[in-house]
N, C-alpha and C positions, 0 to 999 in steps of 0.2 A: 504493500500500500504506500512506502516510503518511496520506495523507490517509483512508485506511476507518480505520486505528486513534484517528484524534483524533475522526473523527465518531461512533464506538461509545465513545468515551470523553466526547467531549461530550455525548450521550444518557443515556448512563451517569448523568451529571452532573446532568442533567436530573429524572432519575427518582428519584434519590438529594433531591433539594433537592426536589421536589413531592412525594415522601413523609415527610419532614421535617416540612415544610409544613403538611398535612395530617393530621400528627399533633397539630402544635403546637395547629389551630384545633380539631383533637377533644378534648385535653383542656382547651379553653378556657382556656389560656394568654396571649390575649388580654386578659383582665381578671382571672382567676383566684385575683390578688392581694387585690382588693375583695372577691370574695365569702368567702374563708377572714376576710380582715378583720371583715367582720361579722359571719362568721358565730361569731368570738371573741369578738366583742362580746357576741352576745345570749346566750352560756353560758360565759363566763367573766367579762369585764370587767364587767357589767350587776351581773351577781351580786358582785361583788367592791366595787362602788359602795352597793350598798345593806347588806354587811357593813361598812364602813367607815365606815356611819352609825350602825349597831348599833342605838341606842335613838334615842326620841324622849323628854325629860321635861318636861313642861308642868308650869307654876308654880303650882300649887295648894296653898298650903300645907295647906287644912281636911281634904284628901284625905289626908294625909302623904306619905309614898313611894307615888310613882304613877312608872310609868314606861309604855313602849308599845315592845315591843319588835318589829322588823322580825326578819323569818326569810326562808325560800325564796320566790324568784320563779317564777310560771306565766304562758306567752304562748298564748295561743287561735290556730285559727288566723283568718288572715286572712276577717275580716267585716265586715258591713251595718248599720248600725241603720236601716230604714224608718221614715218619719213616723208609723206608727203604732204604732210602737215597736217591732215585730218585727225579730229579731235573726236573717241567714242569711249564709253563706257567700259568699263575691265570689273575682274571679279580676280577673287586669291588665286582660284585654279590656274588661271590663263598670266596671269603673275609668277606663279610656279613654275609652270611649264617652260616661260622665255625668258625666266630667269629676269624678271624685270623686278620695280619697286612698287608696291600696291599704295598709292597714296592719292590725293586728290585736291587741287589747287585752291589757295587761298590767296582770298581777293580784300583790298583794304579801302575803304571809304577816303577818299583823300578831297580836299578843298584848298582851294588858292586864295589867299586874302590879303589885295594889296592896295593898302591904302584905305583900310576899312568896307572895303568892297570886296564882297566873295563872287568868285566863280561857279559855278555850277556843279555840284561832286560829281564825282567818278568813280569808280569800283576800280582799281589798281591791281594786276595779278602781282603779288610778291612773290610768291614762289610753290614749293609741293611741301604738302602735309603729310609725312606718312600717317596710314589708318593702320589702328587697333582693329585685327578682327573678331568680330561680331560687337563692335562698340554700336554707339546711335547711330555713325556716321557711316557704320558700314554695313552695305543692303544684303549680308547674310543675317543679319539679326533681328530684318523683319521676314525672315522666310519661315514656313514650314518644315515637319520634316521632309516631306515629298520634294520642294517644289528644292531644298539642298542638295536632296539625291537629283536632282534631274542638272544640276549645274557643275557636281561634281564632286561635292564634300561630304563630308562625314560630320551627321547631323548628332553625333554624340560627342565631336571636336569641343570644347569648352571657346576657346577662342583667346585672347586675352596676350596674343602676339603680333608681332608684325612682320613684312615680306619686305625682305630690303634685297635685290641683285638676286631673285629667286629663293633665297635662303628663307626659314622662317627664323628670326632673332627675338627674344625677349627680352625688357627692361629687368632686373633683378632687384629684388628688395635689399635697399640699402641702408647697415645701421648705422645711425649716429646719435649724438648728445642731443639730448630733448632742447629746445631755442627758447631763447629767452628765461632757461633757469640755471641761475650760478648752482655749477658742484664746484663744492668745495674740498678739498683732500691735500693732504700730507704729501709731501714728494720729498723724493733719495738726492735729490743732485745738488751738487758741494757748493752750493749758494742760496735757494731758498725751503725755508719752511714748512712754508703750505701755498699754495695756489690755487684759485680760482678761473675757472672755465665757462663763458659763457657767450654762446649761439645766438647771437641779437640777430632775430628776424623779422622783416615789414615786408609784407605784400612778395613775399619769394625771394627776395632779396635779404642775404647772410653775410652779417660780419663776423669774425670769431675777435674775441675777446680774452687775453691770458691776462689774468693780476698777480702777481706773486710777493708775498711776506719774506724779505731775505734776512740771513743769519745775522746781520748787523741791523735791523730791523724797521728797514727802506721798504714801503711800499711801491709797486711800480706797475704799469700797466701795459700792456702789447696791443694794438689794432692798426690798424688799415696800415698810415706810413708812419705810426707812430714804435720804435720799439724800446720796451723795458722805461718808459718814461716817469716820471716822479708823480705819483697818484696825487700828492699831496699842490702842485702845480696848476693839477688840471681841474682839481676843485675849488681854487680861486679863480681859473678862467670860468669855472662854470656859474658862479656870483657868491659864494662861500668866501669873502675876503681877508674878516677877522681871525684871528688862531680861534676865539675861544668859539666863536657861531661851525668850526668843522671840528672841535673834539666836542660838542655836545651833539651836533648833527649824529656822531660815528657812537657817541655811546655817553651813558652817565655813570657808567662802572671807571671810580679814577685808577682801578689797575691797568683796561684796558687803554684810559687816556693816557696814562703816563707812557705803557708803550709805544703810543704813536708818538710822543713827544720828541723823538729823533729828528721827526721829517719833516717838525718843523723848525727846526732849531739848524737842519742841513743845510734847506732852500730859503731862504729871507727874502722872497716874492710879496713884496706890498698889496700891491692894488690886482683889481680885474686885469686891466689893461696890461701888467707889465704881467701878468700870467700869460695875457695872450700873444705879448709880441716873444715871451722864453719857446711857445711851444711855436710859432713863425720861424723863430731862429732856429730849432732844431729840425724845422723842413730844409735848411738851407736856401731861404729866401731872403735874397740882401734887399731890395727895396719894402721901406717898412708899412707902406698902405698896401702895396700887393700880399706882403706878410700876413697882417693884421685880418686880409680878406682870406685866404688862405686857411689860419688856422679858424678862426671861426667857423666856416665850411666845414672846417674836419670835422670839429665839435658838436656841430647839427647837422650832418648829414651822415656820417657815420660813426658816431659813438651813440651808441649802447638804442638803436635807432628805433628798436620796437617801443620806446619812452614816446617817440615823437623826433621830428625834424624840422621843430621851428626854433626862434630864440627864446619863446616860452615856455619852451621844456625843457631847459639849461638845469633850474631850480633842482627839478624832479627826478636828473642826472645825476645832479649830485649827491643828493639824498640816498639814490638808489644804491651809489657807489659806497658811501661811508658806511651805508649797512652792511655791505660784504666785506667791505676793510674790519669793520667789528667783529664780524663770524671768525674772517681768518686770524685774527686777534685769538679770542675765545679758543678759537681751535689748539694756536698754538701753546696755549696757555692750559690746556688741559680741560678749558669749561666747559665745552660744546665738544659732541660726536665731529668727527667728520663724516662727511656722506659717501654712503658706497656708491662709488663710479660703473660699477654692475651690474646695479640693481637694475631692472625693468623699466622700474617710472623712471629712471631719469635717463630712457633711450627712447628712441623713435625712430621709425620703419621710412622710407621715404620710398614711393610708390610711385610709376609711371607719370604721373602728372606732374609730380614733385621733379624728378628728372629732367621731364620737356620742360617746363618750364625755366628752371635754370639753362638748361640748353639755347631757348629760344630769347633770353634775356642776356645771355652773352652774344649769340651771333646780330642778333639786332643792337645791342648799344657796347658791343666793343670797339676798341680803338678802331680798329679798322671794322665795324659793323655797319650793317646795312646801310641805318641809318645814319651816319657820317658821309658815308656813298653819295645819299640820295643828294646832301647838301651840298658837297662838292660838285655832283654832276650838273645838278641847278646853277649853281653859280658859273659854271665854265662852261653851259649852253647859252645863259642869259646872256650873257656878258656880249656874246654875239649879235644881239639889237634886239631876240625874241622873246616873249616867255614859251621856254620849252614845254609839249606835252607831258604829262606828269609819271608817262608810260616809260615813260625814253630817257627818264630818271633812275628810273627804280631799274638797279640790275637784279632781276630775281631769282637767274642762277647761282647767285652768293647764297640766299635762305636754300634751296633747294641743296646743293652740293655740300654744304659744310652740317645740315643734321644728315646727310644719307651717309657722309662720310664718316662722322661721330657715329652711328648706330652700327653702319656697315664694320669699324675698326673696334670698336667698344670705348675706344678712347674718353672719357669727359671733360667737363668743366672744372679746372684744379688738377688735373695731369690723372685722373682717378683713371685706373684700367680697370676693366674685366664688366664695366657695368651693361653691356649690350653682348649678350652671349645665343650664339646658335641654340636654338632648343633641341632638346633629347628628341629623338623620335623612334626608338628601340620599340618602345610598345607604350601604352595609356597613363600606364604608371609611372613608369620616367618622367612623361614627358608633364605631368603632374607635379610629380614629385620636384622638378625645376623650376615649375612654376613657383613653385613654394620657397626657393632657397632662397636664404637671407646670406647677405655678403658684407663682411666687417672690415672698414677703411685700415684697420690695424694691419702693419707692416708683417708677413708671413717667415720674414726673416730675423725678427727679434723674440724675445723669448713669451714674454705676455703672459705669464704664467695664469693671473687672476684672471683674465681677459679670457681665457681658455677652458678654463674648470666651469663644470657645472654649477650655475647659482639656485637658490631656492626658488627666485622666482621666474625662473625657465618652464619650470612644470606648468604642463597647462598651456603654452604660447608658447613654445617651441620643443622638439622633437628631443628628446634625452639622449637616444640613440646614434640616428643620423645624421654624422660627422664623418669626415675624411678621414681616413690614418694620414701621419706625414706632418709635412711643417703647416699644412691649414687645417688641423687639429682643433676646435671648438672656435676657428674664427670663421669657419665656412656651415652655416649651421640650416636646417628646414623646420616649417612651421608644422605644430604639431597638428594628426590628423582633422579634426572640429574647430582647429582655432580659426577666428575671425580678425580681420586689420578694423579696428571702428574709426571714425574721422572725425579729427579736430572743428571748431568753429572759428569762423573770421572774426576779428579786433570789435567789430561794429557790434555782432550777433551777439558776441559774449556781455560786451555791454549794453543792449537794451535787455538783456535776463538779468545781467547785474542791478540794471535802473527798476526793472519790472520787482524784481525780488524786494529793495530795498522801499518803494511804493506798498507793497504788500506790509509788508513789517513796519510801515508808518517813520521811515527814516528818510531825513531830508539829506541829499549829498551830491555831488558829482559821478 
C-alpha cells in the first residue's frame, strides 16, 4: 500500500515537473531575456541615443545659425540590396544559405534649421541594423508553426541570435559591478587600504570611478582624465570650501574626522575657484579661462554622472562623495564590514540591448563617429555655395560596417573580446545551454581565486556545476536551469514610485 502511494506520488511528480517544463520552453524562457532586451533597444534605448544627440551644428560661420536637427527613428523590415540595386525582402534561411547579414535599415528623421527656418524633414538611411531573430522586428515571430515550416525553420528554434556573414552569432551575458553603487573592500597593494568602486551610469552611458584610502592616509580619486587625484581638492571644487563644512559633511564621528585631517593639512586649497583652476592645471591646460572651462566640464559631465550633469548637482556630488570617504574611513578602522565584491547584489548581467547600445553610442559619437562625419561633410559641401542634401552627408556604411564588424570579430567597446561568439549548434541543448552563458570581464590569466569559488549566493541564479576545467574555471559560468534575468527601471520611473510612495505615507519631499 506504501509503496502504490509513493509510486502515484512519484508520477504525480513527474507530470507536475514535465508540465513545468514545458511551459517554461513554450514561453521561451530559455532566452526570453535577450529578446525583451533588444527588443528595448530598438524602441526605447535606440531612440533615446539619438534624442540625447538632439542636434548636429557644423561650423559654418557664412551660413550663421545653421543647425540639423535629429527627430524620430524608422527601421524597415529586414532586406536585400541585389547587385543590381534592387531592394527585397530576406528571411534567416536565405541569410544562411548566402552567407549574408540578416538585418534591416535604419532611417533617421533629420531637419535643416537655418536661421530659425526649418526645412522640411526627411527620413535619412544611416545605415543596417542587424535583427535578433524572432524579436518584434523580425517577421519569424509573427508566424505560425506551419507557415515556419513552409519558409524553412525550425519552429521549436527559441531564436534570440543573430546572422552576421551566414554564421549564426550571439550577444553573451556579461558580468559586471552593479552602476551606480560604491563597493567598498580592502585591497593587498603596497599603497592603499581600502578602495572604492563605483559604475556611475546615465542613460547607457558609464564612467568607472576608483577612490582609494592610502597607507599615509590620502584620499584620492581615479575617473575619466583624472588619475589618483586629491578627493579632498575636488570637494572644494564641488562648493565644500571651508575645512570644517567637509569633515562634518564626511562624518560626526571625531575619530573618523581626525583621520581625514591629513588631507587637509596636505593640500591648502582656499577657495572654489583655486580648487578648480589645481584640477585645470592637472589637465595640462596652460590658458586659465580654457582651464577653468575644462575642469568644470569634467566635474559635471563626468563625475559620479548618474547624480546629475548640471552645476546644480555639484552640492549633491559632494555629499555623495564624503559618504564613501567615511565608509572607507570606518572600514579601515575596523567599524564597518566591508562589502563582498561576490556577492550577487552587487553584480549585474548586461544583456543584448545593454551591449548594442554601448556599441551604437561609440560608433555614432566617437572621435571619428558618425556623427563628427556628418558635420565635416556638411561643412566641406556647403562651403561650395550649396546647402548639401542631407543624404550625401550621412556616410552610412561607417554605422553598417563597424557593428557587423564588432559582432562578426567579437571584439567591443573597451578592447573586451569574446562578447559576440558563434552559437553551438551540436544539438538543442548546446545550443541553449550558450544561450545561457554568462562571461566575467576578469583576466583568465590571473589567479582570482575569490572570483572563482562558488558563492552562496550563486544557488538558484546560476549553475553550481557548469564551469570549464582550465584557466576559465568559475569565470566562464551558465544560468541555472528556471533562472530568470528580471529588468531594472529608468531614473524617471523609479522616481514617480519614489514620489507616489512618499504621497501615500503623507511625506512632503523631492
Amino acid at each position: 500500500m506504501i509503496e502504490n502511494k509513493h509510486m502515484i506520488y512519484g508520477s504525480d511528480a513527474s507530470i507536475v515537473m514535465s508540465t513545468l517544463l514545458n511551459s517554461f520552453i513554450k514561453e521561451s524562457y530559455w532566452n526570453k531575456y535577450q529578446l525583451e532586451s533588444y527588443n528595448d533597444f530598438v524602441k526605447r534605448r535606440l531612440p533615446r541615443i539619438i534624442k540625447s544627440i538632439g542636434t548636429i551644428k557644423p561650423d559654418i560661420p557664412e551660413l550663421g545659425d545653421l543647425k540639423i536637427v535629429l527627430g524620430d527613428i524608422k527601421i524597415g523590415e529586414p532586406s536585400l540590396r541585389e547587385s543590381d540595386g534592387s531592394v527585397r525582402r530576406i528571411l534567416p534561411f536565405e541569410a544562411r544559405l548566402r552567407d549574408l547579414t540578416y538585418s534591416a535599415p535604419l532611417f533617421i528623421e533629420m531637419t535643416t534649421v537655418l536661421g530659425g527656418i526649418e526645412s522640411e524633414p526627411v527620413y535619412v538611411y544611416f545605415g543596417e541594423l542587424p535583427v535578433m531573430v524572432k524579436s518584434d522586428i523580425c517577421p519569424l515571430s509573427k508566424m505560425s508553426r506551419e507557415e515556419l515550416k513552409m519558409v524553412h525553420e525550425d519552429p521549436d528554434d527559441p531564436g534570440g541570435y543573430f546572422i552576421i556573414n551566414g554564421a549564426e552569432r550571439i550577444l553573451v551575458l556579461v558580468e559586471e559591478i552593479a552602476s551606480n553603487k560604491p563597493v567598498i573592500t580592502k585591497t593587498n597593494t603596497a599603497n592603499a587600504l581600502v578602495s572604492a568602486r563605483i559604475n556611475s551610469e546615465r542613460e547607457g552611458y558609464i564612467t568607472k570611478h576608483l577612490i582609494e584610502l592610502k597607507k599615509n592616509g590620502i584620499v584620492t580619486i581615479t575617473f575619466s582624465a583624472l588619475h589618483k587625484f586629491p578627493v579632498v581638492i575636488l570637494l572644494k571644487a564641488l562648493g565644500l570650501e571651508k575645512d570644517v563644512d567637509i569633515l562634518n559633511a564626511i562624518s560626526d564621528d571625531p575619530e573618523v574626522q581626525e583621520e581625514f585631517l591629513i588631507n587637509l593639512y596636505e593640500y591648502e586649497v582656499l577657495t572654489k575657484e583655486d580648487a578648480i583652476d589645481e584640477i585645470g592645471k592637472y589637465l595640462r591646460i596652460p590658458q586659465k579661462r580654457l582651464r577653468k572651462q575644462r575642469a568644470q566640464n569634467l566635474i559635471d559631465k563626468y563625475l559620479l554622472l548618474h547624480l546629475g550633469q548640471s552645476k546644480k548637482d555639484r552640492l549633491k556630488k559632494a555629499i555623495f562623495l564624503a559618504k564613501i570617504v567615511e565608509r572607507m574611513i570606518k572600514v579601515a578602522l575596523g567599524k564597518q564590514e566591508e562589502d563582498d565584491i561576490d556577492h550577487y547584489s552587487n553584480k549585474r548581467l548586461r544583456l543584448a540591448g545593454d551591449l548594442l547600445e554601448i556599441l551604437f553610442r561609440s560608433v555614432l559619437l566617437g572621435r571619428q563617429g558618425l556623427i563628427n562625419r556628418i558635420s565635416y561633410n556638411y561643412q566641406k559641401l556647403a562651403r561650395r555655395g550649396r546647402l548639401p542634401p542631407l543624404q550625401a552627408v550621412v556616410e552610412s556604411n561607417i554605422l553598417t560596417n563597424q557593428i557587423i564588424s564588432a559582432m562578426a570579430v567579437g571584439t567591443w567597446v573597451g578592447g573586451r573580446t569574446g562578447t559576440c561568439q558563434i552559437l553551438r549548434k551540436d544539438n538543442l541543448n548546446k545550443s541553449i545551454s550558450h544561450m545561457r552563458y554568462v562571461h566575467s570581464p576578469l583576466k583568465t590569466t590571473q589567479e582570482h581565486f575569490e572570483a572563482r569559488e562558488l558563492h552562496p549566493t550563486h544557488f538558484g541564479k546560476l549553475c553550481v556545476a557548469e564551469t570549464p576545467e582550465g584557466a576559465t574555471i568559475g569565470l566562464r559560468k551558465h544560468l541555472a536551469l528556471f533562472a530568470e534575468i528580471t529588468h531594472g527601471i529608468d531614473d524617471k520611473t523609479r522616481n514617480k514610485v519614489v514620489k507616489k510612495i512618499l504621497e501615500v505615507a503623507g511625506i512632503k519631499g523631492e
